[in-house]
C-alpha positions as CSV (number, residue, x, y, z in Angstrom):
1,X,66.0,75.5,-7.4
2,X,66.6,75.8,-11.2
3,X,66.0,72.7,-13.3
4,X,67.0,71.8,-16.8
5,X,65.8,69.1,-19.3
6,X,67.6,68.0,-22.2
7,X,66.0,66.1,-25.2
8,X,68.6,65.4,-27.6
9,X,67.9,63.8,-30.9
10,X,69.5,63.0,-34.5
11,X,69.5,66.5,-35.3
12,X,68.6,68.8,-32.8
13,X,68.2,69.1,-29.3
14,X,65.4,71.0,-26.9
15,X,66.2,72.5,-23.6
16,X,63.5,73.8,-21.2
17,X,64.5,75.7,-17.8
18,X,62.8,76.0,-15.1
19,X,63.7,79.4,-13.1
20,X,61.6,79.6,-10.2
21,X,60.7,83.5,-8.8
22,X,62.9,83.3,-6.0
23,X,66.0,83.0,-7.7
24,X,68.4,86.1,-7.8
25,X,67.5,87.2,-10.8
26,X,64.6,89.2,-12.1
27,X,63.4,87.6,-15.0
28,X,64.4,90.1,-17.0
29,X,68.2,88.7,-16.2
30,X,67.5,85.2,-16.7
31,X,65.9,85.6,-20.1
32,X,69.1,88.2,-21.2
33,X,72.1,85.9,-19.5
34,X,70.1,82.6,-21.6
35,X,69.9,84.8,-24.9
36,X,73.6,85.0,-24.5
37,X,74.5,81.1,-23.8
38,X,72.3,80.3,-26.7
39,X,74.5,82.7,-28.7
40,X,77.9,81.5,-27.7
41,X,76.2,77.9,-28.6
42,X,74.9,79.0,-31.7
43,X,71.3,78.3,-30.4
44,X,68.0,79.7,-30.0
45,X,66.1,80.8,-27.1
46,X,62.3,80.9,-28.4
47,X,61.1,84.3,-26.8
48,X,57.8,83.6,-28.4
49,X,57.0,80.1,-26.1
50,X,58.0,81.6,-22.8
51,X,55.8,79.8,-20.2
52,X,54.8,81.4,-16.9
53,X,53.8,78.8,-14.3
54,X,52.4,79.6,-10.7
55,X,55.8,80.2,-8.9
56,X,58.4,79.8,-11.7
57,X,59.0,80.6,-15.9
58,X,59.8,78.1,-18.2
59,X,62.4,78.7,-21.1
60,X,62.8,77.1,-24.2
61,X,65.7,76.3,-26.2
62,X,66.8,74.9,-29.9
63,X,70.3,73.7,-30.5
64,X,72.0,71.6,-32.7
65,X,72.9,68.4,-31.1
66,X,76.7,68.6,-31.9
67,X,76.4,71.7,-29.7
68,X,75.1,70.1,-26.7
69,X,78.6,69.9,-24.9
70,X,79.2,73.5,-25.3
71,X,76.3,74.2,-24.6
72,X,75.2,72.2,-21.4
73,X,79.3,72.9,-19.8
74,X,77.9,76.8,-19.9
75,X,75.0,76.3,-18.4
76,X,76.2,74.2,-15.9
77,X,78.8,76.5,-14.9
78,X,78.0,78.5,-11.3
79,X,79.5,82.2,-13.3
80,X,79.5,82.9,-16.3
81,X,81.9,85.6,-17.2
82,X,79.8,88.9,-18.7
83,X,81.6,92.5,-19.7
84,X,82.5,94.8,-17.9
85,X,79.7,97.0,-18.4
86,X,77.4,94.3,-18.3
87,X,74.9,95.2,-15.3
88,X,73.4,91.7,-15.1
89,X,76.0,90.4,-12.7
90,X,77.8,87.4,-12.8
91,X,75.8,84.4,-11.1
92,X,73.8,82.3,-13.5
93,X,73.0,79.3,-12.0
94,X,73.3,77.5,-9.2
95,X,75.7,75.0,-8.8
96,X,73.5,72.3,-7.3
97,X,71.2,72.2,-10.6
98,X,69.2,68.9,-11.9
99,X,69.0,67.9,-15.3
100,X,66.9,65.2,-16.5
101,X,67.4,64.0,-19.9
102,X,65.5,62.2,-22.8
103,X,66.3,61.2,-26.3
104,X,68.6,58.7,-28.1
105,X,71.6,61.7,-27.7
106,X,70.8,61.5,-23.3
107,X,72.8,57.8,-23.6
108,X,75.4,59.7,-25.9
109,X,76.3,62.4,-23.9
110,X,75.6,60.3,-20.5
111,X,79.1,61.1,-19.1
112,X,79.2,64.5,-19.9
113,X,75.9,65.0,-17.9
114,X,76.9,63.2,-15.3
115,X,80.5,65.3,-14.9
116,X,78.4,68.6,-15.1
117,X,75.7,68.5,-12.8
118,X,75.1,67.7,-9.6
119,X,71.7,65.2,-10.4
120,X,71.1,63.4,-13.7
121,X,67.9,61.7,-14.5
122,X,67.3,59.8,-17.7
123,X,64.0,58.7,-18.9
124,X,62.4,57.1,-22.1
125,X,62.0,59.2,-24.6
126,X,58.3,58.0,-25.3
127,X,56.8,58.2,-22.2
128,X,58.5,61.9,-21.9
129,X,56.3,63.1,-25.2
130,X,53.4,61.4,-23.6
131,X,53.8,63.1,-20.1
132,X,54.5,66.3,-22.3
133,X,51.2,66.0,-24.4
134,X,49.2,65.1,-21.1
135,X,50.8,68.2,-19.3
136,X,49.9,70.6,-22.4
137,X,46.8,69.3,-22.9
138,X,45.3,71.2,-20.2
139,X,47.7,74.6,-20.9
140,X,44.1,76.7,-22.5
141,X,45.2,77.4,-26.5
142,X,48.1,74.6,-26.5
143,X,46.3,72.4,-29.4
144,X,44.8,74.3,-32.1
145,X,43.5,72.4,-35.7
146,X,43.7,74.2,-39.1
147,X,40.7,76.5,-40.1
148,X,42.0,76.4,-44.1
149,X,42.6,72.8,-44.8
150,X,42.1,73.2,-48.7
151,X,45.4,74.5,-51.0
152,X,43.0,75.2,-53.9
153,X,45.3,77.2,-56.9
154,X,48.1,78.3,-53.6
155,X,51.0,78.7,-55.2
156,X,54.8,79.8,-54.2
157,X,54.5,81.8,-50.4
158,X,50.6,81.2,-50.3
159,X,50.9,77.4,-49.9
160,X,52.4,78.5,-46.6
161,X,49.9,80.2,-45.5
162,X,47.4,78.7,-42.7
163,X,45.0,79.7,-40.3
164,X,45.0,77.9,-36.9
165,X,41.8,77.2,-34.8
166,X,42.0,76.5,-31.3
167,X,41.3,72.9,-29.7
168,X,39.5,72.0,-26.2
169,X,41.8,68.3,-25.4
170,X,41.3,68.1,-21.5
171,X,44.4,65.6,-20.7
172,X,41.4,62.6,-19.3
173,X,41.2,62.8,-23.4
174,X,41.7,59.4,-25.8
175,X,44.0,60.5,-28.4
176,X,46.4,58.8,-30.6
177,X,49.8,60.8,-30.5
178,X,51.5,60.6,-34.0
179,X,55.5,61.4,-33.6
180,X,56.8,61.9,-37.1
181,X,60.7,62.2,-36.8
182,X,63.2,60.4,-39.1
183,X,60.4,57.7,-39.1
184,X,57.3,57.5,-37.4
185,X,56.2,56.1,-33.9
186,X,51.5,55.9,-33.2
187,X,51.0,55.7,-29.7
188,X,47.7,54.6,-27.9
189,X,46.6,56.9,-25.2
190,X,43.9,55.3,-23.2
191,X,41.1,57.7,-21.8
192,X,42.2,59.0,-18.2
193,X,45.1,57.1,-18.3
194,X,49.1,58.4,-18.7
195,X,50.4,54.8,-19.8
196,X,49.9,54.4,-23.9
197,X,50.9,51.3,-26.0
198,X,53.1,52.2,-29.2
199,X,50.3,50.7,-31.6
200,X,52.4,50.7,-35.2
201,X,55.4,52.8,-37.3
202,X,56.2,53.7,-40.6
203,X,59.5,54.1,-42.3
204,X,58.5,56.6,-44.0
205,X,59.0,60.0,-42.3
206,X,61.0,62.7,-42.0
207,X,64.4,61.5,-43.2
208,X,62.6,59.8,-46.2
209,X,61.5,63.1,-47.4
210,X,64.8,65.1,-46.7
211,X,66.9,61.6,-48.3
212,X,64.7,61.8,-51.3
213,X,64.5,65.3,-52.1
214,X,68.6,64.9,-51.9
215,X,68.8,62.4,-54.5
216,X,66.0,64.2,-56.4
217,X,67.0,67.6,-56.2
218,X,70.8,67.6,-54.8
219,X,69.1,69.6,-51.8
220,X,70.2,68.2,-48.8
221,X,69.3,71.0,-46.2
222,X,65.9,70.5,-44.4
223,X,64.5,74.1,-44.2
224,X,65.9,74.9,-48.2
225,X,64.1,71.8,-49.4
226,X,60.4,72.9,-47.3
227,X,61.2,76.0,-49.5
228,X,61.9,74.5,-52.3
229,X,58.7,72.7,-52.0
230,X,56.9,75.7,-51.6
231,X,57.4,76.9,-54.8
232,X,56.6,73.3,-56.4
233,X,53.6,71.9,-58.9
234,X,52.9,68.8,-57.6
235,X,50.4,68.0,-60.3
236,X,53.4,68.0,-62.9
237,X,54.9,64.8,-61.0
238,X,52.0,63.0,-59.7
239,X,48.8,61.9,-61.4
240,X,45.5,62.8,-60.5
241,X,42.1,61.4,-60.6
242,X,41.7,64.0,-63.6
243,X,45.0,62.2,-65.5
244,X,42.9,58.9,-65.2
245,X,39.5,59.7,-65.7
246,X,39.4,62.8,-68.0
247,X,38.7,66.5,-66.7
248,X,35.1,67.7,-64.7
249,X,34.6,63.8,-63.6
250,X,33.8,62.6,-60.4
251,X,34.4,59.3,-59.6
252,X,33.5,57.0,-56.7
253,X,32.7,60.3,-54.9
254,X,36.9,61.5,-55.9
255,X,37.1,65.4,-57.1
256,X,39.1,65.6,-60.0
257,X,42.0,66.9,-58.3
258,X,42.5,64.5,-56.1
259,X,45.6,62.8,-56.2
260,X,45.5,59.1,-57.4
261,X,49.0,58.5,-57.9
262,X,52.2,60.2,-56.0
263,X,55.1,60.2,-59.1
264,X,52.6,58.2,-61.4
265,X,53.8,60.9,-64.5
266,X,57.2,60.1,-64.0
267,X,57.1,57.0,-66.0
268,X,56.7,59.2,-69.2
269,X,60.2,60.6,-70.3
270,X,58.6,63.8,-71.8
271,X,56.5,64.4,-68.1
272,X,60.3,63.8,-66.2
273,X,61.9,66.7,-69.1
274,X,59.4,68.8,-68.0
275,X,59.6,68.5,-63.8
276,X,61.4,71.1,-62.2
277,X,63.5,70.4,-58.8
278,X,60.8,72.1,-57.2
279,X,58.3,70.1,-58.5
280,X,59.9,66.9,-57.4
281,X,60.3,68.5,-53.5
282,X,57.0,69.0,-53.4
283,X,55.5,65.7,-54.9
284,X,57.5,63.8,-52.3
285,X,56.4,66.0,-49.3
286,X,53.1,65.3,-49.9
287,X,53.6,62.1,-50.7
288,X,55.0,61.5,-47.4
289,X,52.4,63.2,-45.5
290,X,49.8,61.9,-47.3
291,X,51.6,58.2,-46.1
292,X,51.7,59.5,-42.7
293,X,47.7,60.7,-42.4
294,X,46.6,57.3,-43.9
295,X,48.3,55.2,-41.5
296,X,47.2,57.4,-38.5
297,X,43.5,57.5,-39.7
298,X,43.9,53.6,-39.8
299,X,45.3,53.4,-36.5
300,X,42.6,55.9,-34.6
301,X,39.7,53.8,-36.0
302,X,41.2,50.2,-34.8
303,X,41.9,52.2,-31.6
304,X,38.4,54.4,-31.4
305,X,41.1,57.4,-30.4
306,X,38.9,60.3,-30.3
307,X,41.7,62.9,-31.2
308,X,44.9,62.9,-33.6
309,X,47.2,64.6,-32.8
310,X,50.5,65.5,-34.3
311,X,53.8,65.7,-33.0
312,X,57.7,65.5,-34.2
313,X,60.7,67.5,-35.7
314,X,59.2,67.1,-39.2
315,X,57.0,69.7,-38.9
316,X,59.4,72.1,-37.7
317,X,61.7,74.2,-39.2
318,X,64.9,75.1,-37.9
319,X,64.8,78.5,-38.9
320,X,62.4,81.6,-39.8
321,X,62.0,81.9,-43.9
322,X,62.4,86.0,-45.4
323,X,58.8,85.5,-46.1
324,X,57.9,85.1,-42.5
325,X,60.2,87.8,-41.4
326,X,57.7,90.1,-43.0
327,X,54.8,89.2,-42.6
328,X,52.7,88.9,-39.8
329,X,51.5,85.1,-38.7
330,X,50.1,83.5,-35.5
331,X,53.3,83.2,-34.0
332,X,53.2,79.8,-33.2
333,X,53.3,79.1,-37.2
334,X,56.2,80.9,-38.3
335,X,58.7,78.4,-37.6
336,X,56.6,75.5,-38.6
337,X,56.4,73.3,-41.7
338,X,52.6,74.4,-42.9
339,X,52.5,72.8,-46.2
340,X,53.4,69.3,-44.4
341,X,50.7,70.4,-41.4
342,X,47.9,70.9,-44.2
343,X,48.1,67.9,-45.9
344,X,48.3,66.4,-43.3
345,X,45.2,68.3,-41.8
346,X,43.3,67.7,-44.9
347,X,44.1,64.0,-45.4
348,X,42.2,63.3,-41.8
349,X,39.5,65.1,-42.7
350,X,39.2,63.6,-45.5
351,X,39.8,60.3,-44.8
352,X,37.9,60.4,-41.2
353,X,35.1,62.1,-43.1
354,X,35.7,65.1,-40.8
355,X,34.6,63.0,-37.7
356,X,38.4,63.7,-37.1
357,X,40.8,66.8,-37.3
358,X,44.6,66.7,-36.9
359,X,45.6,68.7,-33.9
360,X,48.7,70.7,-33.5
361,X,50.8,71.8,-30.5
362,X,52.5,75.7,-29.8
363,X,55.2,74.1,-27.9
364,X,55.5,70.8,-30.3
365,X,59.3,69.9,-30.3
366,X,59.6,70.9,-26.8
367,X,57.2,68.3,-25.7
368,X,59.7,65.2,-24.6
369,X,61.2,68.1,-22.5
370,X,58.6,69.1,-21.2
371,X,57.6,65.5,-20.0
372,X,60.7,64.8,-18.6
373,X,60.8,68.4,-16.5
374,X,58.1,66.8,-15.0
375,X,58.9,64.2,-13.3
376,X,60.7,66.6,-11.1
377,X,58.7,67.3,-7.7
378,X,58.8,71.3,-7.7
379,X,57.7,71.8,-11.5
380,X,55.1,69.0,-11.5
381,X,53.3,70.8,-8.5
382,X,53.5,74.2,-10.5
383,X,52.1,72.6,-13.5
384,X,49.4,70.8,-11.2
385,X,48.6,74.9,-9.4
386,X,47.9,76.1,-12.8
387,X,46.1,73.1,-14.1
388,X,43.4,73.9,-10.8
389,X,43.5,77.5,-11.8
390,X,41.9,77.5,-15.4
């Protein structure tokens, strides 16, 4: 039987499908006929994070959550109509299809879900990105750190530019999950345990940044303000260790370039003359991820977590920048936000004195999906087959 999960949040929502190998089509058809939904729906269906389990695929979808009605109705419908010299056939789904949601939009569009499929199941969104993590723990090449933590003189398109090294999490792993949306959520995960205790929160995530850079800059579309960031000075808005202490100095074991101060140059009128929109982007990216590492290191060391990891729609990006069109990346870092990810990255180590790295997930966005596709009987003993298997 195909089954669908729905994670629907602020902004955007995340389908996964589950098509298992006996279904009509080949899998040929089922990735074409859910390239064409995602179409009508103004969507994206991932090609890139296509999952093959034991007996079934896995598909992976980005909407926008006003498009979720559209969306869902086609998917839920038994035919969808095709040209006539379409050769796929008409059959899509079936018409006894299960859909368990998550996110604060599954309570939003409850009735709609309910009038469209057959079985609905809701769950909380938290314990869906936890049974996500725990599932995708043990997927081999799921978590990966950064190799290149340092920006050095990076500027424009090179700040971009990371290198990813994989990461061995078995899912009996202690970790402290960090979900950075509009705000922030730190979540406990005991060792061998798939219960976790939301430890502490910040205000200052996502939205903050995006709010800020609006007022800042008058930029008020995520992905054109991670751009405009990209081509920023931070140093022109914030003040360094350098600022303070005078240049080649190393104090209390501080490089020079560290920063000691996020905005700390505004206050002179001649340094706020001379900062640029992009500039300003920038300084408060960092600032917020700088926030955001702090706080987590905090948290892992109350907790003894032995791993951070890093999850959330902040450090995605909704879509592919010219740059990365052209050139060749991992391709699980094309669509991400990097500079956000490596100052993150380097903030842990810095902070943990590299007895910590942040850790990273391929499938990150898609994780409360995930979790709650789980909780179905036929996809959990397909994840639980290829979890034997490696």
């Amino acid at each position: 039987m195909v089954i669908a999960s729905v994670d629907v949040g602020g902004t955007l929502a995340k389908i996964v499908i589950y098509i298992p190998h006996t279904e009509i089509f080949t899998d040929e058809k089922s990735h074409e006929l859910l390239k064409r939904v995602m179409r009508e729906g103004s969507g994206l269906l991932d090609e890139e994070l296509t999952m093959h389990l034991c007996d079934g695929i896995l598909y992976f979808m980005k909407i926008l959550s006003d498009r979720v009605p559209s969306v869902m109705r086609a998917l839920a419908k038994r035919n969808v109509r095709t040209s006539s010299k379409d050769v796929l056939g008409e059959k899509f789904l079936p018409k006894n299809i299960s859909l368990f949601s998550t996110g604060g939009g599954s309570h939003k569009y409850q009735e709609l879900f309910d009038n469209s499929f057959q079985d609905v199941y809701r769950h909380d969104e938290l314990e869906c990105l936890v049974r996500g993590i725990r599932k995708m723990f043990s997927r081999r090449g799921e978590c990966f750190s950064l190799a290149n933590i340092h920006f050095g003189g990076a500027k424009g398109i090179e700040r971009e530019i990371i290198e990813s090294s994989p990461e061995d999490i078995t899912a009996q792993d202690e970790c402290l999950v960090v979900n950075i949306g509009s705000g922030v959520s730190f979540l406990h995960c005991s060792k061998g345990a798939t219960s976790f205790v939301r430890v502490g929160g910040s205000s200052l995530g996502g939205s903050t940044f995006l709010g800020l850079t609006s007022l800042l800059t008058g930029v008020d579309n995520f992905d054109q303000a991670i751009d405009m960031a990209s081509k920023g000075d931070s140093a022109k808005v914030d003040m360094l260790v350098r600022d303070i202490y005078g240049e080649k100095k190393e104090i209390y074991g501080l490089k020079e370039t560290t920063l000691a101060s996020s905005f700390g140059k505004m206050i002179s009128r001649k340094s706020r003359l001379a900062a640029k929109k992009q500039d300003l982007a920038l300084s408060t990216l960092i600032m917020c991820s700088m926030n955001v590492a702090a706080l987590a290191h905090l948290h892992a060391k109350n907790t003894g977590a032995k791993h951070i990891v890093f999850t959330g729609s902040f450090l995605a990006r909704s879509t592919v920048s010219s740059y990365h069109k052209h050139h060749k990346l991992a391709n699980h870092l094309h669509k991400r936000n990097t500079i956000a990810m490596r100052t993150l990255a380097y903030a842990v180590s810095f902070w943990t004195k590299g007895s910590r790295k942040a850790v990273f997930f391929q499938h990150d966005g898609f994780l409360g999906a995930i979790g709650a596709l789980s909780f179905d009987t036929q996809v959990e003993e397909n994840f639980q087959k290829r979890e034997s298997r490696l």
